[in-house]
C-alpha positions in Angstrom: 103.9 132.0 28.1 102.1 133.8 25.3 99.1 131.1 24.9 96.6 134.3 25.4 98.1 136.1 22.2 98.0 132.5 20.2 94.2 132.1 20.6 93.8 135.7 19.9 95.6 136.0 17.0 94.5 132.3 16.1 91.0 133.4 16.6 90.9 135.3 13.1 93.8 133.2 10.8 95.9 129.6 11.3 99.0 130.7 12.5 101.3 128.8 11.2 104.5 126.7 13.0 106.9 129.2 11.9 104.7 132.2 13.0 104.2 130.5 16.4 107.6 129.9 16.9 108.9 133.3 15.7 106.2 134.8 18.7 107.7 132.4 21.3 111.1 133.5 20.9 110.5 137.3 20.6 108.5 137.5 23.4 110.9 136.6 26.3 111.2 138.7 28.7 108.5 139.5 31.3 107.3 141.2 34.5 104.6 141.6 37.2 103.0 144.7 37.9 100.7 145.6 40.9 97.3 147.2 40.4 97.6 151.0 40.1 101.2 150.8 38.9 101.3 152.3 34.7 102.6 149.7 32.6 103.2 152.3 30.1 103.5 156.0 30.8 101.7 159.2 28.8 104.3 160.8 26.9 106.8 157.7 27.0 108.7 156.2 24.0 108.7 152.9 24.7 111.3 150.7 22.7 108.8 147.8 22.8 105.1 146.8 22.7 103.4 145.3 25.8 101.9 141.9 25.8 99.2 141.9 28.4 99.5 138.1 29.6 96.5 137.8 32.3 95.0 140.6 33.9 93.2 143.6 33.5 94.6 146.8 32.1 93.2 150.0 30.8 94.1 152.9 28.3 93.3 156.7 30.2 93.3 160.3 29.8 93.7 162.5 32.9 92.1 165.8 33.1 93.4 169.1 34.2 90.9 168.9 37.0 92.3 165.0 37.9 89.4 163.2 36.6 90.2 160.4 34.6 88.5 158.9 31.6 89.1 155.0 30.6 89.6 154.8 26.9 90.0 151.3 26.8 89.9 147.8 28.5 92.7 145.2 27.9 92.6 141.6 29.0 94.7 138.4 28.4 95.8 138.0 24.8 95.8 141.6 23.9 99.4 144.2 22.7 98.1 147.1 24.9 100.3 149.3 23.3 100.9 148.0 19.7 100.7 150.8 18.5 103.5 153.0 20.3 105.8 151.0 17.3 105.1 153.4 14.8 103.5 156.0 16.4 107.1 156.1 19.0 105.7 158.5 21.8 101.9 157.7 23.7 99.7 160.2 24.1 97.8 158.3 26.7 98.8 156.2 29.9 98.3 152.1 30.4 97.5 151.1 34.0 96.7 147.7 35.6 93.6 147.4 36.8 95.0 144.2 38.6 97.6 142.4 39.5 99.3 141.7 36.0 101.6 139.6 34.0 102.9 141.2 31.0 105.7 140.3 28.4 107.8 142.8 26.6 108.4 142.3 22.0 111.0 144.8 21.3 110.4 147.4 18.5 113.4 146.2 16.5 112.0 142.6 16.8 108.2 143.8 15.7 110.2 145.8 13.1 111.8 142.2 11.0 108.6 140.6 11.2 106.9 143.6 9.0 110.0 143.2 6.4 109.9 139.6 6.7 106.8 137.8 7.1 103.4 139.2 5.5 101.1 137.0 7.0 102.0 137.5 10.8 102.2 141.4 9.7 98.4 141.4 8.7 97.3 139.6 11.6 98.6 141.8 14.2 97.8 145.0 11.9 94.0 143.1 12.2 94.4 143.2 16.4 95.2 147.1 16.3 92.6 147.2 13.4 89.9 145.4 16.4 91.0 148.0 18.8 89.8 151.0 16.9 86.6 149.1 16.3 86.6 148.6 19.7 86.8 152.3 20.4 84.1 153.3 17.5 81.8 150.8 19.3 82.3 153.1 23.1 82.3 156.1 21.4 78.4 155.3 20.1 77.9 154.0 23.2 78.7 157.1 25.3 77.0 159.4 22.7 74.1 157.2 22.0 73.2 154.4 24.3 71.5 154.3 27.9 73.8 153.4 30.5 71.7 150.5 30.8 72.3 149.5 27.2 75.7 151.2 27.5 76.7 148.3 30.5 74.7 145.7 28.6 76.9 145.8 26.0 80.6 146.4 27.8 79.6 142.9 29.9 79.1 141.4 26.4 82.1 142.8 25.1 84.3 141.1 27.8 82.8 138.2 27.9 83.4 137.0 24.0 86.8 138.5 24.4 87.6 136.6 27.8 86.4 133.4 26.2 88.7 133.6 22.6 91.5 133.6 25.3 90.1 130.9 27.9 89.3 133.5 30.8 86.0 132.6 31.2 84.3 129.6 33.6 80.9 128.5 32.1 79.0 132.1 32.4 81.4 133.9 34.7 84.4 136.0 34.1 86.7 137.3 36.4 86.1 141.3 36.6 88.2 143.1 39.0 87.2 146.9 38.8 86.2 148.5 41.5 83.2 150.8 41.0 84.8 153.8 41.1 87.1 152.2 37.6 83.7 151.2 36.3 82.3 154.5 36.8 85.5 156.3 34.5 84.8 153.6 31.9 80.9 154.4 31.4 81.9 158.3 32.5 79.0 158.8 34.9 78.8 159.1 38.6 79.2 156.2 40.7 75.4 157.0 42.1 74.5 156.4 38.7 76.1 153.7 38.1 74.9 151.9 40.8 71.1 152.4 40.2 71.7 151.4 36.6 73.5 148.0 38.3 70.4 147.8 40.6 68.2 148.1 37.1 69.9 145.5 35.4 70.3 143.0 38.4 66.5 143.5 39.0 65.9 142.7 35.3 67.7 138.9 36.2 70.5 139.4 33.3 73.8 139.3 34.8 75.0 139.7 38.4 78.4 141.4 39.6 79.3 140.5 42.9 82.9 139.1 44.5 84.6 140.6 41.7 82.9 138.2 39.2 80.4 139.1 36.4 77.9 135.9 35.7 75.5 136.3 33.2 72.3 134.8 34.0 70.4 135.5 30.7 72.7 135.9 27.7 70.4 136.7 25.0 68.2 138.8 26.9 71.5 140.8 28.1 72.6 141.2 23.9 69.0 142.3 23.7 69.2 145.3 25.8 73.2 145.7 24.7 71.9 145.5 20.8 75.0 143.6 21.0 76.6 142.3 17.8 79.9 140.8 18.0 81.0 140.9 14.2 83.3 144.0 15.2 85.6 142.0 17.1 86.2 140.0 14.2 86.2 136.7 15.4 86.2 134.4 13.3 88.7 132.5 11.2 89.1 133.3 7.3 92.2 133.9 4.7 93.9 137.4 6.5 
């Protein structure tokens, strides 16, 4: 059941048997959660973490006014909420962006593995480590890129982190935002966003249509992202 986390985790250090196994039987119980339905609520304390097991979630901020701003993108593979262990109460919500399948590691459980195995500890201190690179990485992009750039790069993004976790089908990933969603991740209109699309599909690098993203011309699409992955920190060394 929690392949995705495996290869994510396994993407960065060897995990060993007794690490695996430990994961398999901590993370037991599960659920399914229709798109638009919170996984995890603002101003919750949830007694476990949430283990996004396929589909697409997202961290957000509502306004006073209603709008909403994404904060964050989750896919297979990733804790969405990780961090809610120590920090006990969210300040922000987690919704599905589609159907998804999650799987619940109680705190008490994510607790004995920091007092008991070092190793495992690091690594998923590394995956909450990624996801404030992650946020670094949008911030300068909302501050400092074109939208243009801004999408190049998000597209990127997803696809190295949907192909760690075997989401991705030769040079097409599933991506099942509406435009309206799209529009609160980039924070612009969804006018704007769609003449940017326009742009980029006119420029023959990717193309988003059926709810699938296929990139036509990868390096030409980091290019205009300046896209470097080494903040994702893939890559397998001594954690």
């Amino acid at each position: 059941m929690i392949e995705s986390l495996l290869l994510n985790l396994g993407s960065r250090d060897v995990l060993s048997a007794e690490e695996e196994s430990h994961l398999r039987a901590i993370i037991v119980k599960d659920r399914y959660f229709a798109a638009g339905e919170d996984l995890v609520s603002e101003g919750s304390r949830p007694g476990y973490s949430t283990l996004l097991l396929d589909g697409f979630a997202a961290r957000y901020k509502v306004m006073a006014d209603g709008s909403r701003q994404i904060t964050a993108l989750h896919v297979a593979g990733d804790f969405v909420d990780l961090h809610a262990f120590p920090i006990k109460k969210m300040d922000h919500g987690i919704v599905a962006l589609s159907s998804c399948h999650v799987a619940f590691a109680d705190h008490a459980d994510l607790k004995a593995i920091t007092e008991r195995m070092p190793h495992l500890t690091r690594l998923l201190w590394l995956d909450t480590l990624v996801d404030g690179a992650i946020h670094r990485e949008w911030i300068v992009a909302m501050g400092r890129r074109s939208k243009r750039s801004h999408i190049a790069h998000l597209v990127c993004e997803l696809f190295v982190r949907l192909q760690v976790v075997k989401r991705t089908r030769g040079a097409s990933f599933q991506f099942p935002l509406t435009q309206i969603e799209m529009a609160d991740v980039l924070g612009v209109s969804v006018v704007h966003l769609n003449k940017t699309l326009q742009a980029l599909r006119r420029e023959g690098v990717f193309i988003w249509e059926n709810r699938t993203i296929t990139i036509v011309d990868w390096e030409r699409l980091q290019e205009i992202a300046e896209f470097d992955p080494g903040y994702l920190s893939i890559f397998r060394e001594p954690r």
